[in-house]
C-alpha positions in Angstrom: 105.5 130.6 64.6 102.8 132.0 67.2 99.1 132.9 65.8 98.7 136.7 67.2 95.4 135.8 67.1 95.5 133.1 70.2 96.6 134.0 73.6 99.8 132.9 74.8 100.6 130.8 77.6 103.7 129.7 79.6 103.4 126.0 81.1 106.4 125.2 83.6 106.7 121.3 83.8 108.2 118.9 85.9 108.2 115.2 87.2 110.0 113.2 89.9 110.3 109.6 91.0 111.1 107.8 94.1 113.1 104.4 92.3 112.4 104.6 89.0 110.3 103.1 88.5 108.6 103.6 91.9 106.0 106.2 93.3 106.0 109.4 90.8 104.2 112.4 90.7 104.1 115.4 88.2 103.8 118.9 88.9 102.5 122.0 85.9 101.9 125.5 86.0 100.3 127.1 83.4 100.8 131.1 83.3 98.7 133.8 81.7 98.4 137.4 82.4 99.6 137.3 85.9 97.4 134.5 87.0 98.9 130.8 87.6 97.6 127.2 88.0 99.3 124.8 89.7 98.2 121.0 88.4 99.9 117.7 90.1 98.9 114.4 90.7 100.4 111.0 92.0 100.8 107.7 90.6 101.5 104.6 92.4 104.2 102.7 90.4 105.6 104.7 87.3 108.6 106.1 85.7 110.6 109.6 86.0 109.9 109.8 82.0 106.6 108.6 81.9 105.8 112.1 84.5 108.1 114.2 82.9 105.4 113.5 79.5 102.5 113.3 81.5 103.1 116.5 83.4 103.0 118.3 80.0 99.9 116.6 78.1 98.3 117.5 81.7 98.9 121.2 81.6 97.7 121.1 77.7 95.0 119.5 78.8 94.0 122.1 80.9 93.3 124.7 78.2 90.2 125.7 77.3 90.9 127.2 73.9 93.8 126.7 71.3 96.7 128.7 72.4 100.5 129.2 71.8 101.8 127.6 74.4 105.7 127.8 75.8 106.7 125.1 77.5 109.3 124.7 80.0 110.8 121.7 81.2 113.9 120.0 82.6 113.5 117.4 80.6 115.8 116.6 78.0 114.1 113.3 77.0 111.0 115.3 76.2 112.5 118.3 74.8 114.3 116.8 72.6 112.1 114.3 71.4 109.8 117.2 70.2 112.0 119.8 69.0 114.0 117.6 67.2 111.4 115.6 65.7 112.1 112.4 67.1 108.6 111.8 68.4 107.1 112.1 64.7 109.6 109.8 63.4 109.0 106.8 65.8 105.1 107.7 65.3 106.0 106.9 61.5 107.8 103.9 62.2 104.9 102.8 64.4 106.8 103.6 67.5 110.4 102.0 67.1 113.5 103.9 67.6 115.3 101.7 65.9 115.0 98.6 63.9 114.8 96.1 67.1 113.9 99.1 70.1 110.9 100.0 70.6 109.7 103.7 71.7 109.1 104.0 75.0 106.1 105.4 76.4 104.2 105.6 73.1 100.6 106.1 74.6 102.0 109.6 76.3 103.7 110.4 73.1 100.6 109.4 70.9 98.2 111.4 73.3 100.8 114.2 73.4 100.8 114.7 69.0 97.0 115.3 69.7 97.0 118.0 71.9 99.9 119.0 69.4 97.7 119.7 67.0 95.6 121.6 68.7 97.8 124.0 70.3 100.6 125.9 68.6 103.9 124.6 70.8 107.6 126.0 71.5 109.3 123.7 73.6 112.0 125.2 76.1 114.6 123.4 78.0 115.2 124.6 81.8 118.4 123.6 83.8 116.5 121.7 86.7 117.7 121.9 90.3 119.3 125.3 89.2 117.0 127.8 90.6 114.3 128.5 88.1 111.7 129.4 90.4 108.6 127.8 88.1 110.9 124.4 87.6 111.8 124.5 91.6 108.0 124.9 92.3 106.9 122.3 89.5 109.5 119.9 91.6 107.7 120.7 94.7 104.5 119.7 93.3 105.4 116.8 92.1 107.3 115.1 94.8 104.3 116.4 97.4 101.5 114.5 94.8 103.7 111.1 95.3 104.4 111.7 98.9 100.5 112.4 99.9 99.6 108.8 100.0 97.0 109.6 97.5 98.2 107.7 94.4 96.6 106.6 91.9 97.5 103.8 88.8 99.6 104.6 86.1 97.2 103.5 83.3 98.2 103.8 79.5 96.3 106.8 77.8 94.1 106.3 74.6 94.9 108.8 71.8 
């Protein structure tokens, strides 16, 4: 599935919420050769989910180049939704789940197929809280980014 050609990064991804909704934060670290960067920001008013997504797209983001990317995360919600293809098929049903529910969160998951496409993803689910040091440490980030006071709005993203 990897391109040899393309370096391969690990991002470790995580996002926490005081209420929920409430004050959130998300915290990434993106992995390569030895050398990490730590990524984390706080939102005002948002949504465990809406971090959990936004923590990932962030750390993609990030990248300078295409790359094959792992990604690790504790979240089941956006594991899932990648891996098992959810997230293409509410895109093709212009983002309902069903019939009468709408997807929730589609401007993260429309932004997120972008940076799909230009990265070559393998999605990983983590046990969280269970001692996986990069998960514990993307925790940390995040819950220091909405405890620092400096918060910003949770705005929708424009693919």
């Amino acid at each position: 599935m990897f391109d040899e050609t393309l370096r391969t990064v690990d991002l470790y991804t995580d996002g926490a919420c005081s209420g929920n909704p409430g004050p959130g934060g998300y915290g990434a670290i993106l992995k390569y050769k030895g050398k990490a960067k730590e990524l984390s920001q706080g939102y005002r008013q948002t949504t465990n989910n809406r971090m959990e997504i936004l923590a990932v797209i962030r750390g993609l983001e990030a990248l300078k180049e295409p790359c094959n990317v792992n990604v690790y995360s504790d979240s089941k919600y956006v594991v899932d939704a990648v891996s098992k293809g959810w997230v293409y098929k509410w895109h093709d049903n212009n983002w309902m789940r069903t019939k009468n529910e709408p997807a929730l969160n589609a401007d993260l998951w429309e932004y997120l197929l972008g940076l799909l496409e230009e990265h070559i993803v393998a999605f990983h689910w983590v046990k969280g809280h269970a001692g996986h040091p990069e998960n514990e440490r993307c925790d940390q980030l995040a819950v220091a980014a909405y405890q620092s006071g400096d918060l910003i709005e949770d705005e929708p993203l424009d693919a």
